[in-house]
C-alpha positions in Angstrom: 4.4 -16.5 24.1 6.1 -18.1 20.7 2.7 -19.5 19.9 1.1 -16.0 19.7 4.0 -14.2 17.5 5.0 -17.2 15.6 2.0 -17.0 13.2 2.5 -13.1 12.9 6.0 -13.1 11.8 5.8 -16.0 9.9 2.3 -14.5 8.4 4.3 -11.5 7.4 7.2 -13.6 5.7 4.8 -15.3 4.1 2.7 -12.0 2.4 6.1 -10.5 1.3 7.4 -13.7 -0.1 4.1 -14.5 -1.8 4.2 -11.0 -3.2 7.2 -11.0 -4.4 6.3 -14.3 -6.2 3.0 -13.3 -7.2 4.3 -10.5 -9.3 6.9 -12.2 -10.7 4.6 -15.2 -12.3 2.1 -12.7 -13.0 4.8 -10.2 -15.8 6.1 -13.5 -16.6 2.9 -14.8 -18.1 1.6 -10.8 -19.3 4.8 -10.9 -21.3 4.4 -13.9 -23.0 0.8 -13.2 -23.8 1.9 -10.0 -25.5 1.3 -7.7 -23.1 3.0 -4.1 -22.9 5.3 -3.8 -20.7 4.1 -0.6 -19.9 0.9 -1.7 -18.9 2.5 -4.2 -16.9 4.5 -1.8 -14.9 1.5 0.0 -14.6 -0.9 -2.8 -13.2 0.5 -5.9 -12.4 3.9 -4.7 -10.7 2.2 -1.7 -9.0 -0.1 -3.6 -7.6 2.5 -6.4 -6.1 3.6 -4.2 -3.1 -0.2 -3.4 -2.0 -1.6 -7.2 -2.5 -0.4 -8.4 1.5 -2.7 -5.5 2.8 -5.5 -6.2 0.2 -5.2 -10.5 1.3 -5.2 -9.3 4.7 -8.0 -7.1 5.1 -10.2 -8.7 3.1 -9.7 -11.9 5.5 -9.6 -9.8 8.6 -13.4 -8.1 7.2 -14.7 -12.0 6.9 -13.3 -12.9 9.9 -15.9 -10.1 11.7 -12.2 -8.1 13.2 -13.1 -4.6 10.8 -10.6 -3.4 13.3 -7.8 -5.0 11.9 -9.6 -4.7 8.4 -9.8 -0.8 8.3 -6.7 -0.1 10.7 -4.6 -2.1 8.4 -5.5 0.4 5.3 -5.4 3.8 7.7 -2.6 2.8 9.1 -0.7 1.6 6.6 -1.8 5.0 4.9 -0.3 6.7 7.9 2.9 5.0 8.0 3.5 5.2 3.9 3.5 9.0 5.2 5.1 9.5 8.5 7.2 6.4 8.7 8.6 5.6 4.8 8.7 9.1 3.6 10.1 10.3 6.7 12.9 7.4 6.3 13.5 7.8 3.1 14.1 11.3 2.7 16.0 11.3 6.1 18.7 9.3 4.2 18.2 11.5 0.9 16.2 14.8 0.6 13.2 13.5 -2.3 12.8 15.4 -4.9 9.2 16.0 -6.2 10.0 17.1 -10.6 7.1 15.7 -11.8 3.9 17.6 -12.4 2.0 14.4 -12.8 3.1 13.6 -9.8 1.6 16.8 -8.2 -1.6 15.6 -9.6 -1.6 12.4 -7.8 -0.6 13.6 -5.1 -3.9 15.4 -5.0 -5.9 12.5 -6.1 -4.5 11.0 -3.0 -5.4 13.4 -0.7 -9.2 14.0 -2.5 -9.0 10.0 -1.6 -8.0 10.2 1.8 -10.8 13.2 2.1 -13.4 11.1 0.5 -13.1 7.7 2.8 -13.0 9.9 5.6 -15.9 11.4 5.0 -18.3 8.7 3.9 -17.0 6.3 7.0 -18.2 8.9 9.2 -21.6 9.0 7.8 -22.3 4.9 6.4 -21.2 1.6 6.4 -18.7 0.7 3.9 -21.4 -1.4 1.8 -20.8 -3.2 -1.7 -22.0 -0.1 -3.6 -19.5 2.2 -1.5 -17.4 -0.6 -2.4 -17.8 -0.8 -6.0 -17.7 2.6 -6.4 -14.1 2.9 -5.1 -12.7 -0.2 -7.4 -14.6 1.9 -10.5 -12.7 4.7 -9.7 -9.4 3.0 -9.2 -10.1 1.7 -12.4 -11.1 5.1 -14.1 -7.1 5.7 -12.5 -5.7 3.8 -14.0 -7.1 3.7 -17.3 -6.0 7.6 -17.2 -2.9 7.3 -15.9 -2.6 4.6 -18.7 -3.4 7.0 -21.3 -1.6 10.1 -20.4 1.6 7.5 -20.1 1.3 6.3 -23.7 1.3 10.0 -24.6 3.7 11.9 -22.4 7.1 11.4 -20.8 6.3 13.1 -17.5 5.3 10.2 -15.2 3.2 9.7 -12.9 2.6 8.0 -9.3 1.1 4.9 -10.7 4.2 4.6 -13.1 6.5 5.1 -10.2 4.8 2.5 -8.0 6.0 -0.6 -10.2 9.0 1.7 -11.1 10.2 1.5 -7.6 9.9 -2.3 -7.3 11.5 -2.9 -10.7 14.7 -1.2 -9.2 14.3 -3.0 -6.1 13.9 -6.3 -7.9 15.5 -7.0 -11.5 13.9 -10.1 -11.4 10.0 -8.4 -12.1 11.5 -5.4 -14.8 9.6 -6.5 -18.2 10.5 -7.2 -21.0 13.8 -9.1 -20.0 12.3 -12.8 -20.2 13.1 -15.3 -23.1 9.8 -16.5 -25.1 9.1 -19.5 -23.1 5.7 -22.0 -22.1 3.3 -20.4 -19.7 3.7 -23.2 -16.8 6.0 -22.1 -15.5 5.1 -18.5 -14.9 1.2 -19.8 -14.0 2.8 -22.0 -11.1 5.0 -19.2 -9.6 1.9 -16.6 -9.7 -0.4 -19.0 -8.5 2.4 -20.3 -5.2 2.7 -16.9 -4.6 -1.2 -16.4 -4.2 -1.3 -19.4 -2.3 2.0 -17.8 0.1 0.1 -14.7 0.1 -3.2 -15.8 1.1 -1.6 -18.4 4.5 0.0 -15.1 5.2 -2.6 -13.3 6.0 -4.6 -15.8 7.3 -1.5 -16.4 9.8 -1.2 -12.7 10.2 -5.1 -12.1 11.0 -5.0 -15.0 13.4 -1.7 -13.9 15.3 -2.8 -10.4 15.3 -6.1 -11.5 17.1 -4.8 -13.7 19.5 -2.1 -10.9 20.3 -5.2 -8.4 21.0 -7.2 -11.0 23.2 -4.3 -11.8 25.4 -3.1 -8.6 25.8 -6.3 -6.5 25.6 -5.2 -4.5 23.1 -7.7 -3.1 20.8 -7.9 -5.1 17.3 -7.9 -1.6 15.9 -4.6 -0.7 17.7 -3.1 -4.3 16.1 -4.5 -3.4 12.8 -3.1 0.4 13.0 0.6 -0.7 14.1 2.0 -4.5 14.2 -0.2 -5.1 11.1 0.1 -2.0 9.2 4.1 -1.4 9.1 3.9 -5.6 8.7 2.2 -5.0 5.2 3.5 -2.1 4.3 7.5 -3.6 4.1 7.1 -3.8 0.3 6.9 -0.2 0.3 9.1 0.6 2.9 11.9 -1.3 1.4 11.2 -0.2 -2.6 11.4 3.8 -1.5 14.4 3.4 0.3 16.3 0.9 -2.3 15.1 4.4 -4.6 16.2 7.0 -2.4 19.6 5.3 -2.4 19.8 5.0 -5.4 19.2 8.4 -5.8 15.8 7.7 -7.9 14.3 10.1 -4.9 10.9 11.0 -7.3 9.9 6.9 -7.8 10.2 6.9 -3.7 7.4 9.8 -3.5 5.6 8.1 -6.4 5.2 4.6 -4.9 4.0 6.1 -1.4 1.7 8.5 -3.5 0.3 5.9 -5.5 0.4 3.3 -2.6 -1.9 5.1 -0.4 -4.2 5.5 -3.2 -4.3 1.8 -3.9 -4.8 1.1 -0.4 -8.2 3.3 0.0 -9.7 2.6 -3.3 -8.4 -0.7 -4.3 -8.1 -2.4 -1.0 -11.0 -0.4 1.1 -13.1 -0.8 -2.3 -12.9 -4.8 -2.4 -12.6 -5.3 1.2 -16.2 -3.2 0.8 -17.5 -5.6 -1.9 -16.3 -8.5 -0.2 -17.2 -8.5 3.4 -18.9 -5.4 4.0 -18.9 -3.5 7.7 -18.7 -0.5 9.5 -15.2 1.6 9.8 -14.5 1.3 13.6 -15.7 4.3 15.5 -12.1 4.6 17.3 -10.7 4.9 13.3 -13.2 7.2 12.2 -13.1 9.7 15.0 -9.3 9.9 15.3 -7.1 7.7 12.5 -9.0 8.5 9.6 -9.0 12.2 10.4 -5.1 12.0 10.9 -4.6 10.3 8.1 -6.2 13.0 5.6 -3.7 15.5 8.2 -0.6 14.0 7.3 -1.8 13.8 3.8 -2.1 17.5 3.6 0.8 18.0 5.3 3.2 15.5 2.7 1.2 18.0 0.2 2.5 21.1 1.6 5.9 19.7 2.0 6.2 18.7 -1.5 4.8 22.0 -3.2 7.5 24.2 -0.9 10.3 23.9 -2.8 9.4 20.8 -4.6 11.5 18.4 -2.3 11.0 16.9 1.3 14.1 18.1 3.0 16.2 16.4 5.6 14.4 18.7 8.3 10.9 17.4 7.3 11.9 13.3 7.2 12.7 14.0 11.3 9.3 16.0 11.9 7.5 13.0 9.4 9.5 10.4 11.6 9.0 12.1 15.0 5.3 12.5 14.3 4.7 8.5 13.8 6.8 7.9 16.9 4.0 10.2 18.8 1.6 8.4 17.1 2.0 5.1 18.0 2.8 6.4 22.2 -0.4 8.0 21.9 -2.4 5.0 20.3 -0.9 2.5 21.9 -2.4 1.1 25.4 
């Protein structure tokens, strides 16, 4: 029994630990090349907390289990929503002040709309593919923009804003002028951490399924979802304690963005397959649910009361019973 968990907990240590590294090396160097530390916060921090479920996807896709692939971006979708939101505003009511981030917030439910759509109808091929890290990109670059020139933020901003507060250590602009081998060697150990992660986390999660004839899909939905989606559990609620209850909305707003265009979009390129018939009949159509429904929470009253966090919470505890063999 050891040998079947061992290499998914120790797969999952490893993704959050290489993260964590990863991002660190990376706004090292990006400093010392210059770099803005707004555009920093904006890319390379933002995208620390999403790069275990890109690593593991992508893997899972090449190893042939697009159940764990595509399960792994749904549910972690899912859980960003139901689970993270629900904790975090459970311990403090969020607070949604930001018209930018009302915007995102529909760009990620157009998102969620979108992927569920097109897996219902197509393969996710290399053009699909392309297409979705284009449009993460076109994200970007606006959300880039509309930073340099206005003060109300946005879910992008908040993304790397939440792991800044969680983590000092990756805030820019607060390292001396030093060499660039040092920063190189972290980002490129934490690549390393992050890619043995997943490979351990793939290969636990498979064996796990096979023994226990579990679906793949049902791995990739649960263990393996809330396993890669930690970073972002634990940034929104180190902000919702500390009272920074907008960066907590903003980091699972811009998360679950990430996750479908960023991480669907390369998994896509990379190893290209079919989203699983269980996901698309069921998962993906819940997913773009509970993404309407965070919508409609956050436009009544622009906060996610106490009340909601239980219904969020209670809802992904009736999930998983109903998904789960």
């Amino acid at each position: 029994m050891p040998d079947l968990w061992l290499p998914l907990l120790g797969g999952l240590v490893l993704l959050i630990l290489g993260g964590d590294l990863l991002v660190r090396g990376a706004v090292q160097v990006a400093e010392r090349l210059g770099v803005s530390p707004l555009v920093i916060g904006l890319t390379l921090v933002g995208f620390g907390t999403s790069m275990p479920e890109l690593v593991t996807s992508v893997q899972a896709a090449l190893a042939g289990s697009a159940g764990i692939a595509y399960g792994n971006i749904v549910g972690s979708n899912i859980a960003n929503i139901l689970l993270i939101v629900g904790v975090s505003s459970i311990l403090f009511p969020i607070a949604i002040a930001s018209s930018a981030l009302r915007r995102d917030a529909m760009v990620m439910l157009a998102v969620a709309t979108v992927f569920a759509a097109v897996a219902f109808v197509m393969p996710m091929g290399r053009m699909l593919g392309a297409v979705f890290v284009l449009a993460l990109a076109c994200y970007i670059y606006l959300a880039l923009r509309q930073e340099r020139t206005s003060s109300d933020h946005g879910a992008v901003y908040d993304k790397g804003a939440a792991l800044e507060a969680t983590d000092p250590g990756v805030t820019p602009g607060r390292q001396p002028a030093r060499g660039l081998l040092l920063p190189v060697l972290l980002a490129v150990g934490g690549l390393v951490l992050v890619i043995l992660g997943g490979s351990f986390l793939v290969k636990g999660a498979v064996g796990i399924a096979q023994i226990f004839g579990i679906p793949e899909t049902v791995i990739g939905l649960t263990i393996v979802a809330i396993g890669t989606s930690m970073p972002e559990l634990v940034t929104s609620v180190v902000a919702a304690v500390k009272r920074q209850s907008d960066v907590a909305f903003g980091n699972i707003v811009g998360s679950n963005i990430y996750n479908i265009l960023g991480i669907g979009g390369t998994t896509a390129l990379i190893a290209p397959t079919r989203v699983p018939d269980a996901i698309v009949r069921f998962d993906n159509l819940l997913m773009v649910g509970v993404t309407l429904l965070l919508v409609i929470f956050a436009a009544t009253g622009l906060r996610i009361a106490r009340w909601e966090g239980v219904a969020l919470l209670a809802g992904y505890c009736a999930y998983v019973f109903v998904i789960w063999p």
